[in-house]
Backbone and ligand atoms as CSV (ligand in chain L), in Angstrom:
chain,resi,resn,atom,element,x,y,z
A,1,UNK,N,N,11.147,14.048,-5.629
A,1,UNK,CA,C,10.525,13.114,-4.700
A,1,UNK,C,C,11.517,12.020,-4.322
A,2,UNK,N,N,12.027,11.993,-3.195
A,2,UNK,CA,C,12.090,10.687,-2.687
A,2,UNK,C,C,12.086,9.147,-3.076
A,3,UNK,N,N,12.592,8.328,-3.028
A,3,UNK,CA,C,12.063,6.926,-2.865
A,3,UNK,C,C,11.022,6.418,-1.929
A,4,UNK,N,N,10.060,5.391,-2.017
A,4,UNK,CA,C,9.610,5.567,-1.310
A,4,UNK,C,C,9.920,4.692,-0.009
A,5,UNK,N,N,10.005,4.518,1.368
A,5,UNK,CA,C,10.240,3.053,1.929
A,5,UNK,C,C,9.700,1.745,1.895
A,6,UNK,N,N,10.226,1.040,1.785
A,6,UNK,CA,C,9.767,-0.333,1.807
A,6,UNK,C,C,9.453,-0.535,3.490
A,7,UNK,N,N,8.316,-0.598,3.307
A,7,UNK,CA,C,7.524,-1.074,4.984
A,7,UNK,C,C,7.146,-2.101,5.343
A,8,UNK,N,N,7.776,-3.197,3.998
A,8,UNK,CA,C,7.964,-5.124,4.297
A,8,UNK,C,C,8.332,-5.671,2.802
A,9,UNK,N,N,9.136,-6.500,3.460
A,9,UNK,CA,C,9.573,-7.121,2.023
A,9,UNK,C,C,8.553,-8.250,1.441
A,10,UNK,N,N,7.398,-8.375,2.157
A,10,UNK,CA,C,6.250,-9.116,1.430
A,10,UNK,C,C,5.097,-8.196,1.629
A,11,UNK,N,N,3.817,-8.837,0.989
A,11,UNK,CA,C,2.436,-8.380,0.669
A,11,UNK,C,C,1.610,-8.781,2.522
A,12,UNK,N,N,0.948,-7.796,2.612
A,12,UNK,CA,C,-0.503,-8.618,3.577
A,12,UNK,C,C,-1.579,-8.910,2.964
A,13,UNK,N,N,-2.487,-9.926,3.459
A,13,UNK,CA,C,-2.934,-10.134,3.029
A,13,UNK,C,C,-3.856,-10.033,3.811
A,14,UNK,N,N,-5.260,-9.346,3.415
A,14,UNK,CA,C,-6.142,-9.085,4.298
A,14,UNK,C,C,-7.379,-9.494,3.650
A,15,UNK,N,N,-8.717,-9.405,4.448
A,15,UNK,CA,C,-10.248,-9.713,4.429
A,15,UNK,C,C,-10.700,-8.105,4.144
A,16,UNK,N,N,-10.650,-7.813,3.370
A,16,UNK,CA,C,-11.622,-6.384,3.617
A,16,UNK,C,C,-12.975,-6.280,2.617
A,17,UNK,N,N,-14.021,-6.083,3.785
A,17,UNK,CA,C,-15.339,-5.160,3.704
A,17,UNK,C,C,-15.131,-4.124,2.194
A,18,UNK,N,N,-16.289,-4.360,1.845
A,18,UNK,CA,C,-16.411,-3.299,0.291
A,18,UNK,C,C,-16.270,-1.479,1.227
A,19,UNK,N,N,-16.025,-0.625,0.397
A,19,UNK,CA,C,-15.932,0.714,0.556
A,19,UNK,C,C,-14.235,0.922,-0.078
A,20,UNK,N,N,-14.000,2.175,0.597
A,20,UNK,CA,C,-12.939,2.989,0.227
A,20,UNK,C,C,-11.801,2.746,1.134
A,21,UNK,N,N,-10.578,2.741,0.534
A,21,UNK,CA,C,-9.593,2.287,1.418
A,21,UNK,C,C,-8.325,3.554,0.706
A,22,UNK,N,N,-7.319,3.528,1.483
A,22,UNK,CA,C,-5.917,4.919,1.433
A,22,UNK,C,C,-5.013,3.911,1.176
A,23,UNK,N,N,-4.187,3.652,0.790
A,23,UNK,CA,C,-3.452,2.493,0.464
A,23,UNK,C,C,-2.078,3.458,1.024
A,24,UNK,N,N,-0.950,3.649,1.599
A,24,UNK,CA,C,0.034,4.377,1.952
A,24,UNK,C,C,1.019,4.012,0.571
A,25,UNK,N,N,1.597,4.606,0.022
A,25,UNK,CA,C,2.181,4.886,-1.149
A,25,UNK,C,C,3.879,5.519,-0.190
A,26,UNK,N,N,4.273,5.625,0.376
A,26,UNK,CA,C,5.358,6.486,0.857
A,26,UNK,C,C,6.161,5.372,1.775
A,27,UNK,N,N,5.148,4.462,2.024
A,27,UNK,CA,C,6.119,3.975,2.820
A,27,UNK,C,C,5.882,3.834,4.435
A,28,UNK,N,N,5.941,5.457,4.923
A,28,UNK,CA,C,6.394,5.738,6.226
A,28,UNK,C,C,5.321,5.368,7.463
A,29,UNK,N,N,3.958,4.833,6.924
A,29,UNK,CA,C,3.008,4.675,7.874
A,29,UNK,C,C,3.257,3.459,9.001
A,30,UNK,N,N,2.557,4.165,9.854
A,30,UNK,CA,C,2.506,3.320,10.973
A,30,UNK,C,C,1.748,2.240,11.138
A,31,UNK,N,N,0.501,2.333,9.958
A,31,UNK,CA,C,-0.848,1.533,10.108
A,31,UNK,C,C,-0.403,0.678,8.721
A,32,UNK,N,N,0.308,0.839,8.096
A,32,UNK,CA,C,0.587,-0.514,6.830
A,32,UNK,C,C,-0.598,-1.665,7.361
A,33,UNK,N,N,-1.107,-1.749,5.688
A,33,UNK,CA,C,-0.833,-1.160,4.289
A,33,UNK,C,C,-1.489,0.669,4.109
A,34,UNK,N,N,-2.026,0.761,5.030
A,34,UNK,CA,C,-2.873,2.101,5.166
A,34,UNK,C,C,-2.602,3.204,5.352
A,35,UNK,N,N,-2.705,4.576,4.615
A,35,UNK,CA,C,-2.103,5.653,4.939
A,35,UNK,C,C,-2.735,6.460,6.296
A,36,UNK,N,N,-1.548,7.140,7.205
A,36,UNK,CA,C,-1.605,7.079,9.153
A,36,UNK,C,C,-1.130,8.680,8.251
A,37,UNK,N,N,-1.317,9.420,7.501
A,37,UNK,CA,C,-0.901,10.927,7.463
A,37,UNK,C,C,0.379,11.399,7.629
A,38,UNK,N,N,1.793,10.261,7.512
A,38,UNK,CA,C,2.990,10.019,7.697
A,38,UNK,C,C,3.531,10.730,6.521
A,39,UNK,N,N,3.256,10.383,5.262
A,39,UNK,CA,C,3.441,11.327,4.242
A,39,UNK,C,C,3.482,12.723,3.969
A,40,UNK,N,N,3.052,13.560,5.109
A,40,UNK,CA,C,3.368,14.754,4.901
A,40,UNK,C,C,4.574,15.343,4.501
A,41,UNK,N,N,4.934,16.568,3.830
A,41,UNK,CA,C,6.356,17.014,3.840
A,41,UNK,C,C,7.214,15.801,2.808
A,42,UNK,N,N,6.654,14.417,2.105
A,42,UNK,CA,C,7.668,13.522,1.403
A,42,UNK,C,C,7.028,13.881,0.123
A,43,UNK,N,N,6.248,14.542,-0.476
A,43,UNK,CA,C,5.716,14.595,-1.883
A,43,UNK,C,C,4.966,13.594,-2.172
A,44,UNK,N,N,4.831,12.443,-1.079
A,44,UNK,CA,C,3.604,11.535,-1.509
A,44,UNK,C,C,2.620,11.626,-1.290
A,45,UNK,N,N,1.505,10.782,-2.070
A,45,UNK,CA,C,0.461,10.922,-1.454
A,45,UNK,C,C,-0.260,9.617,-1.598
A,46,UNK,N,N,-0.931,9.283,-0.653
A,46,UNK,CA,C,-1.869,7.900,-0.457
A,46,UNK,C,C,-2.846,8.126,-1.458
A,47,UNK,N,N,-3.023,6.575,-2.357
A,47,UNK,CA,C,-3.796,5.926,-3.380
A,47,UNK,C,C,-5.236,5.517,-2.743
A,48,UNK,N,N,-6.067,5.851,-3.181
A,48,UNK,CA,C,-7.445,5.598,-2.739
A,48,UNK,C,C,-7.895,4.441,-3.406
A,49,UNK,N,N,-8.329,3.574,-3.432
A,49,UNK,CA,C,-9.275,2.499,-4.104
A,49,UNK,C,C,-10.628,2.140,-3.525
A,50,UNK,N,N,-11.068,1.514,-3.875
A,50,UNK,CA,C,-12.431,0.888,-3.231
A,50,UNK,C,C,-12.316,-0.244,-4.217
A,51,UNK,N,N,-13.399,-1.000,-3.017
A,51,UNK,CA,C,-13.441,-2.655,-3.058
A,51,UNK,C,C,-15.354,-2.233,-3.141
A,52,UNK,N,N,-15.499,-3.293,-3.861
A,52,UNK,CA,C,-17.700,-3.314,-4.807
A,52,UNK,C,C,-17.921,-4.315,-3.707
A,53,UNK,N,N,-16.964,-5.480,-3.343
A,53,UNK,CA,C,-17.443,-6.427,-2.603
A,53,UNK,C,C,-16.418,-6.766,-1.072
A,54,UNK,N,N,-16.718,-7.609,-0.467
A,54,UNK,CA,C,-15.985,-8.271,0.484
A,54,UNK,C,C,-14.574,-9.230,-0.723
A,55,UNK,N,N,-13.773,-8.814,-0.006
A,55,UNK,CA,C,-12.529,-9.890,-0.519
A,55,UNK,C,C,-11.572,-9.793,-0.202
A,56,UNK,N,N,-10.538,-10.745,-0.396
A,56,UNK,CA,C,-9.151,-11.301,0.361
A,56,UNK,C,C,-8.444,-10.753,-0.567
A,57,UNK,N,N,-7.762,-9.643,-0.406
A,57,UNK,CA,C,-6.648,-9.042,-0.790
A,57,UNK,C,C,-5.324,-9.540,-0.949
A,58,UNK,N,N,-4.268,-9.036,-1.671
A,58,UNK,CA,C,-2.741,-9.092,-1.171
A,58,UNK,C,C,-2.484,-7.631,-1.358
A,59,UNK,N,N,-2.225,-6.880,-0.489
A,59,UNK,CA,C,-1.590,-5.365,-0.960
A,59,UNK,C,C,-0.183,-5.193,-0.694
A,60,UNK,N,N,0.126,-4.894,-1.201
A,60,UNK,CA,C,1.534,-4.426,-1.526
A,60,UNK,C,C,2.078,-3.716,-0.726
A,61,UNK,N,N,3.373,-4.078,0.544
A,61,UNK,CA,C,3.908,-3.250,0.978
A,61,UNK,C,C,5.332,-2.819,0.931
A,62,UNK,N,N,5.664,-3.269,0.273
A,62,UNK,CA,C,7.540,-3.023,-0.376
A,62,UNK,C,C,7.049,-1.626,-1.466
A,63,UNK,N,N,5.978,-1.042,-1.519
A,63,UNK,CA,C,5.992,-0.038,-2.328
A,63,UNK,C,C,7.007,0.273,-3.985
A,64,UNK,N,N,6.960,-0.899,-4.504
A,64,UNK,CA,C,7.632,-1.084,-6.086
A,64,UNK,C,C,6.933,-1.538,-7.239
A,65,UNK,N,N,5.403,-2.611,-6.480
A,65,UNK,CA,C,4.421,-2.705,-7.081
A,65,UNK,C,C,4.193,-2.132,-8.364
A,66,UNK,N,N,3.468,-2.682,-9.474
A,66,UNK,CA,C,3.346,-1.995,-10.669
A,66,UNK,C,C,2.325,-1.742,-10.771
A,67,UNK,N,N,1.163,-2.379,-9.715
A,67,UNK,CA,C,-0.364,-2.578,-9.731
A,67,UNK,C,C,-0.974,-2.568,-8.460
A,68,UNK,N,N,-0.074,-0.907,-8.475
A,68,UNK,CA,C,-0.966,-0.776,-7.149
A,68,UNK,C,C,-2.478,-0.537,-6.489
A,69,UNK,N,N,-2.663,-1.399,-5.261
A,69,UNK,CA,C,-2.025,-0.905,-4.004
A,69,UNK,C,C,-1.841,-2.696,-4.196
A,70,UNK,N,N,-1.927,-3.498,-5.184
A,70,UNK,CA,C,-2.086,-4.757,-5.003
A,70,UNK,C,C,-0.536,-5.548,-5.424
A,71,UNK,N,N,-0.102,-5.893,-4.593
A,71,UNK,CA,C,1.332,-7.069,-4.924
A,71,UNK,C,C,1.318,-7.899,-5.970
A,72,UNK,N,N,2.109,-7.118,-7.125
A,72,UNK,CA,C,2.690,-7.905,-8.337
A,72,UNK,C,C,3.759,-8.882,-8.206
A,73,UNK,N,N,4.158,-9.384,-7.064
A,73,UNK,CA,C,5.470,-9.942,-6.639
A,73,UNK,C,C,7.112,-9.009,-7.150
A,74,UNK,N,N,6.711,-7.892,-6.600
A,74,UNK,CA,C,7.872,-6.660,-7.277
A,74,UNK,C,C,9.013,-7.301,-6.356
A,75,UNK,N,N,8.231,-7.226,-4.589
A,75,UNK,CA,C,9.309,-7.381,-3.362
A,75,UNK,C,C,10.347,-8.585,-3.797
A,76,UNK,N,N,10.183,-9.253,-4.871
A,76,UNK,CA,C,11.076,-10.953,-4.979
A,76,UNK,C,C,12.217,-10.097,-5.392
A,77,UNK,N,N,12.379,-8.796,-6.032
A,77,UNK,CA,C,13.457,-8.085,-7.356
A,77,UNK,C,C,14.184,-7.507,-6.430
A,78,UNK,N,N,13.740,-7.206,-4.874
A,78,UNK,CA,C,14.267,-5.890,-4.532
A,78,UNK,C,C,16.131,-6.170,-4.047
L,1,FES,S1,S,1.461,7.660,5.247
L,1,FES,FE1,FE,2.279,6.898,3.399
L,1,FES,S2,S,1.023,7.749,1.866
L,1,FES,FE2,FE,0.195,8.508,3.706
């Protein structure tokens, strides 16, 4: 497998609605933080989570995270 790309050297930080979310793990998406089916053919594959409630996220998009899909401050190391 690959490395994966870094698709920002910081976190977003978003509002999201409870349910199920794809977190992009590879990198290559177009829709960051969200997996867009870009991963095909790289051996990755998008992390699923769900949220119980409404809440303000930081997700992780430098993909080095230790706790993903959520920003451990990995991007400060890179
Ligand atoms: S596009 Fe990156 S994991 Fe799906």
């Amino acid at each position: 497998m690959n490395e994966a790309r870094v698709a920002d050297t910081k976190p977003v930080i978003l509002e999201l609605e409870p349910g199920d979310y794809w977190w992009c793990t590879c990198g290559n998406s177009a829709n960051q933080p969200f997996c867009d089916g870009a991963h095909q053919d790289t051996g990755f594959k998008p992390l699923k989570f769900s949220l119980a409630d409404k809440q303000q996220v930081a997700l992780c998009q430098c993909k080095a995270t230790q706790n993903p899909p959520r920003c451990d401050g990995s991007h400060n190391n890179l």
